[in-house]
Each structure stands twice: as C-alpha cells, then as structure tokens.
Legacy VTK file of the C-alpha trace (Angstrom):
# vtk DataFile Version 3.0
C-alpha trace
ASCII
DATASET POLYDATA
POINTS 220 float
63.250 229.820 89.056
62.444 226.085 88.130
60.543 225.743 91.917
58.837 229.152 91.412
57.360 228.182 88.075
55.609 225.162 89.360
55.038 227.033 93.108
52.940 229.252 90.939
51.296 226.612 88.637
50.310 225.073 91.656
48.772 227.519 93.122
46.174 227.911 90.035
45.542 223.947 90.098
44.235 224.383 94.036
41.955 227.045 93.179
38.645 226.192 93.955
37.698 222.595 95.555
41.452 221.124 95.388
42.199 223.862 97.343
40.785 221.951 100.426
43.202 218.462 99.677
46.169 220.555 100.658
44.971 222.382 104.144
46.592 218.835 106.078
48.899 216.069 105.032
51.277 215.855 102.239
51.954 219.167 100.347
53.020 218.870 96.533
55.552 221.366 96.424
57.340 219.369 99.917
57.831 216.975 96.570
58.868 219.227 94.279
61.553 220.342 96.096
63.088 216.814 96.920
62.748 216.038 92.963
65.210 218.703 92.671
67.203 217.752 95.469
67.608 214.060 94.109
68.488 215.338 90.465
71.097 216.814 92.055
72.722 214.408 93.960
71.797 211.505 91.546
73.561 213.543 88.436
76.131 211.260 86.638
78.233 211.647 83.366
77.978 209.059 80.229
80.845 207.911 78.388
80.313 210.600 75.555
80.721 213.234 78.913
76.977 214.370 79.023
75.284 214.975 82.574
72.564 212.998 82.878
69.692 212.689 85.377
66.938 210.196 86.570
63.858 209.607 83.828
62.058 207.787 86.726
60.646 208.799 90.274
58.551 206.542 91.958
56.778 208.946 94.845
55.347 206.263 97.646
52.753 208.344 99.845
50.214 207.350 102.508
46.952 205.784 101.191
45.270 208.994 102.817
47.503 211.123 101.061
47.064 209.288 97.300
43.203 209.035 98.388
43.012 213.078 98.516
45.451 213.355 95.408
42.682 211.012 93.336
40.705 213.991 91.468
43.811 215.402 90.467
46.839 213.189 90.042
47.229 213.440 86.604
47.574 217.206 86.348
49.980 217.352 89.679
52.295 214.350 87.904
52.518 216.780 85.209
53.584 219.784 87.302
56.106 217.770 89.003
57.121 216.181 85.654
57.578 219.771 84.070
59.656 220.265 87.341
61.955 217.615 86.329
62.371 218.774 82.982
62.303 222.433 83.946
65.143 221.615 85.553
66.929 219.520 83.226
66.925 222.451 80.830
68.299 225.108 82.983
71.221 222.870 84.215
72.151 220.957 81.136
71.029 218.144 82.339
69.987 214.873 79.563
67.739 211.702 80.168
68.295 208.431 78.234
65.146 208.213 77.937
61.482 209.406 78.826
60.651 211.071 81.729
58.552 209.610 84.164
56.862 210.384 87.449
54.123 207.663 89.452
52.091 208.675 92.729
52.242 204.913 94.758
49.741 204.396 98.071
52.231 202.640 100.676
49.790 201.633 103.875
53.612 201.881 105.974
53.848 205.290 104.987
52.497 208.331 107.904
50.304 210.977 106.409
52.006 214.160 105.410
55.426 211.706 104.801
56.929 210.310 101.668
59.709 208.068 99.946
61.095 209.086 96.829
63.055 206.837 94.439
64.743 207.811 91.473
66.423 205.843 88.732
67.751 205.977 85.611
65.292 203.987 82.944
66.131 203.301 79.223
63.414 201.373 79.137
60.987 204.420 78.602
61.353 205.450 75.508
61.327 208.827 74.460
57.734 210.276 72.971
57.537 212.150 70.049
56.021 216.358 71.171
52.524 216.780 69.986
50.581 219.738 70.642
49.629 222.969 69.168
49.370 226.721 70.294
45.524 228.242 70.287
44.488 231.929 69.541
41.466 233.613 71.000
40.147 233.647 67.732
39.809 229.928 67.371
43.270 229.423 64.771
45.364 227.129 65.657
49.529 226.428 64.767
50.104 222.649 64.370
53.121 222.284 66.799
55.974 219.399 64.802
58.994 217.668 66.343
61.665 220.031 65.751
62.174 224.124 66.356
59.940 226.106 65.763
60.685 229.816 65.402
57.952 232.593 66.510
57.646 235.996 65.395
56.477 238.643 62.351
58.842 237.130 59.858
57.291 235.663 57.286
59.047 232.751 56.898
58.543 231.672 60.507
57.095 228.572 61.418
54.264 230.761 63.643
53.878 234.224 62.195
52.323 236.871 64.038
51.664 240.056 62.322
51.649 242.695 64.970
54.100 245.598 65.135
55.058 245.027 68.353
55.717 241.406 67.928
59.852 241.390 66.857
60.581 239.432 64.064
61.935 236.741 65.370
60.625 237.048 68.785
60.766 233.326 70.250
61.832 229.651 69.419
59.531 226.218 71.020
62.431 223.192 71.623
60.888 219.968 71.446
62.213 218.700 75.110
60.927 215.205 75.792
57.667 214.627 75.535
56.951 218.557 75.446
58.161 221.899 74.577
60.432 224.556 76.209
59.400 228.466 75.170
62.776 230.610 74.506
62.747 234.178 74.607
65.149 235.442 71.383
66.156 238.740 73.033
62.635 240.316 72.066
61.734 244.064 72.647
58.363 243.301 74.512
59.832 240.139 75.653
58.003 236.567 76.298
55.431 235.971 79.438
54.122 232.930 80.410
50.767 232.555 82.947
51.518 236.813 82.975
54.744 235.781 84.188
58.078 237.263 81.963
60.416 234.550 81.197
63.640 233.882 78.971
62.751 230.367 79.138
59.888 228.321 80.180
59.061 223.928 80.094
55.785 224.174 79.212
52.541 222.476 80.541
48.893 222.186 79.037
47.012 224.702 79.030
49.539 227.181 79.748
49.193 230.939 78.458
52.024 232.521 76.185
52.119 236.278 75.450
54.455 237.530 72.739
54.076 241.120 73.059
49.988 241.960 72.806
49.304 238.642 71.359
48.387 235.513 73.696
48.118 232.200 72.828
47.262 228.977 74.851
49.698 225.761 74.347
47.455 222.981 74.045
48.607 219.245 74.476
46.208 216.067 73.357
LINES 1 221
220 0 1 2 3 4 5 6 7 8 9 10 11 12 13 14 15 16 17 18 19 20 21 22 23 24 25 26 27 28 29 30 31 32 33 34 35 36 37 38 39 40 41 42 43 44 45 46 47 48 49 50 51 52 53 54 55 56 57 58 59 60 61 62 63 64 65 66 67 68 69 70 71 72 73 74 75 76 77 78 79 80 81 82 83 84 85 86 87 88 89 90 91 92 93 94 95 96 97 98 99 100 101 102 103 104 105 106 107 108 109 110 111 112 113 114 115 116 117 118 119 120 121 122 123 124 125 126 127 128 129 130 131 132 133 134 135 136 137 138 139 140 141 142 143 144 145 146 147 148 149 150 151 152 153 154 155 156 157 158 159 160 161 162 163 164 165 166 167 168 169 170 171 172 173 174 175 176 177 178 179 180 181 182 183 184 185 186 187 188 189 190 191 192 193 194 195 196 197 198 199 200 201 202 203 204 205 206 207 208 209 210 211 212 213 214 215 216 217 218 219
C-alpha cells in the first residue's frame, strides 16, 4: 500500500518534461523499494521496547543520474521521505528523531546504480507540522501541532457542513514533520489524489475528498 501510494505520486510528478529524466538510468521507485527494504532489516527495539527505524538515508547515485534528478530533487526527496514515514505508520515503526533523506553525486557510481545508507540520527531534531488544508473557494483551516478532528460536528477542529460529510468523518496526526489523514469509519469514506484510503502520510499539494467536499493540503 505504502509503495503504491508513492508509485502513483510518482507517476503525476513525471508528467510532462520530467517524464523524459526517467526513460534511462536510475528509476525513483528502484529507490523506493530498497528504503523499505532497509527499514526492514535495520528495525531495532529501544530500552522502553519501541521499534524504531532509520531517520537518515544517504542515497549516493551517479553524477549523470543526480544531473537529470536536478529540476526536481526536492519534490522526489519528499516522495521518498513520505515513503519512509508512510511506512513507519503502517508498521508501528518510531524515529528518534527527524526524518531525513539526501540525493549524493558519487563519480564511482555506474548510471542506473546506487548505494543506500541508513542510520539512526538524534541529531535531527524533530520539526514542528505546519501547513494548512485549502478549499476551492479560497478558505483556508490553519493546520496546529496536535489532532485535528474533521467532519460536520460543530465542535470539530475543521467543520464541513455537508450532509454527506459524517460527523466525525476523519482525524490529521501530526507525524514528523507532516501529517497522516485517518479515515474514522465514514459512510462516504476518505480519498486521497481520487484514491480511497483508511490512512494516508501526506505530501504537498495533495488532494483530500471527504465525501463531495475536496480540499488541497498545503505545506510552506
């Protein structure tokens, strides 16, 4: 589910003129897939008994490779960081502290190949969530650093008045240095990028439906 959600955002960052960085050489989701892999068999257990994971890949590609990834790096290191926490979430997985991911050119390194190394940094401190959801109608809900419930309640943090929003429809988690969208059992459910999901890690600029209403989540 985690590899499918980013498969797909990645597939809507290539549209267009990226499109033509990915027809040779190194392909992103090769990556996302050993990210995964390395969470996995890098897991440990604190002394309090929580399974954590590595807050830090370093991704060492071919100068090529990094030279075609230039236009776009910062949106793909947020896909694959979304990966990470996507992750995270759905196996109970903790960091100690932020997550990070760097793209590094390596002149020893073959096109199409690349090195992974993952490690476990306190060093990067956790960053507060700041963001906000947008509505096609220009209003805006000021997203804070704790949950947030969604629904037609009235005393929800977002409110949306439409009958076939359920009153308490969905809950935003602050997860690092984002937000992870949580269906609540709702009767016309949650969808993210026209996708239905129970839960979702959520990236800039991605598009939330809560029954007939959509709204864009929107990060500074």
């Amino acid at each position: 589910m985690v590899l499918k959600s980013f498969e797909d955002r990645l597939e809507r960052l290539v549209e267009g003129m990226f499109s033509r960085a990915f027809k040779s050489g190194l392909q992103p989701v090769e990556v996302g897939r050993r990210l995964i892999r390395e969470m996995e068999a890098s897991r440990t257990v604190d002394v309090s008994g929580r399974a954590l994971a590595p807050n830090r890949f370093v991704i060492r590609i071919s100068e090529e490779d990094h030279q075609r990834f230039a236009e776009f790096e910062k949106s793909l290191i947020a896909e694959l960081a979304a990966t990470v926490r996507g992750y995270a979430a759905q196996e109970n997985l903790s960091f100690i502290g932020r997550v990070s991911v760097e793209l590094q050119a390596d002149p020893t390194i073959r096109v199409g190949m690349f090195r992974l190394h993952p490690s476990y940094d306190e060093r990067l401190p956790e960053v507060e969530p700041d963001g906000w959801l947008e509505g096609h109608d220009g209003v805006r809900y000021r997203l804070k650093n704790g949950v947030m419930s969604i629904g037609r309640m009235s005393t929800g943090d977002i409110v949306l008045s439409d009958p076939n929003v359920s009153r308490r429809h969905a809950e935003l988690h602050p997860l690092g240095d984002t937000y992870q969208l949580v269906d609540l059992g709702s009767t016309n459910g949650c969808k993210v990028n026209g996708q239905r999901i129970e839960r979702q890690v959520l990236v800039d600029g991605d598009e939330l439906t809560f029954g007939p209403v959509t709204l864009r989540f929107r990060r500074p």
